[in-house]
N, C-alpha and C positions, 0 to 999 in steps of 0.2 A: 683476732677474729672480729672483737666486737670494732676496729677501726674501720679493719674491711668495709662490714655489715653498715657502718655510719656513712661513710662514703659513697656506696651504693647507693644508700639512702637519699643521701644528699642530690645525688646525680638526679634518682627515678624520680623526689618528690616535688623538684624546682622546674628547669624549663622541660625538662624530659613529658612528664605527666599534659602538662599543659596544652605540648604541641599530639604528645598521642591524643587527646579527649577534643581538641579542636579537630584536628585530622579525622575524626570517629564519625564525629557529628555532621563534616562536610561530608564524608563519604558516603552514611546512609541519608542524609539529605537527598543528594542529588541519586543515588541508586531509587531511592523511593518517589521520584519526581516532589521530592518538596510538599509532599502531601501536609507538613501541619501548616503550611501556606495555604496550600490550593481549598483541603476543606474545613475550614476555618470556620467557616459560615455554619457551613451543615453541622460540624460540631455542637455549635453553637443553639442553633433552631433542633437538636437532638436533645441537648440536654434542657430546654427548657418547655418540652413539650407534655401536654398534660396525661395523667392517668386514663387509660379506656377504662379501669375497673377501680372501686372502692378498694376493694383489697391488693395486694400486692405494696410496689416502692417505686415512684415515678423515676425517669433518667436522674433528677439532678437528686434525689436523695439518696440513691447509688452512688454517687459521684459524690456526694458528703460525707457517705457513710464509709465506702473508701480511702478518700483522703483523711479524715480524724481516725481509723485505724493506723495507717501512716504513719501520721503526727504524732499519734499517742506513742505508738511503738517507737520510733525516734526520741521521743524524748525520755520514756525509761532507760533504752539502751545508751542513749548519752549521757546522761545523769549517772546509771550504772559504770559508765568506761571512764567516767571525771574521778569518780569515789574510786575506784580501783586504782586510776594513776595517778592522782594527787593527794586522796586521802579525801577526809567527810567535807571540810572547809572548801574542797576542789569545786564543790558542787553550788556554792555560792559566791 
């Protein structure tokens, strides 16, 4: 079983995966007209536009505060899945 399960492995994790995630990315690309092309701009003049109000979080501190939640969370759970497969030294 665990030979099987290796070989599977070996198949899904090399060219298999590659060409599904390329193949993903061109298909909703082009279904969605290439929209992170087209508004790119507006993205851009979105996230860098200022506060109406003292109070509240302007676009791009959304967008910071967002992304370092991400980050953060990524790197406890990678840290966490290094010490679990390799042990405490995994981690550095």
């Amino acid at each position: 079983m665990t030979e099987l399960i290796s070989k599977f492995d070996d198949i899904l994790y090399t060219w298999c995966l590659i060409y599904l995630l390329a193949g993903a990315g061109i298909f909703f690309s082009v279904r969605t007209g290439f929209v992170q092309i087209r508004l790119f701009g507006e993205s851009l003049k979105c996230m860098f536009e200022k506060k109406q109000t003292e109070k509240g979080v302007s676009s791009f501190q959304a967008l910071m505060i967002a992304t370092a939640s991400r980050v953060g969370t990524g790197n406890m759970a990678g840290v966490a899945t290094a010490i679990v497969a390799g042990g405490p030294g995994a981690a550095f």
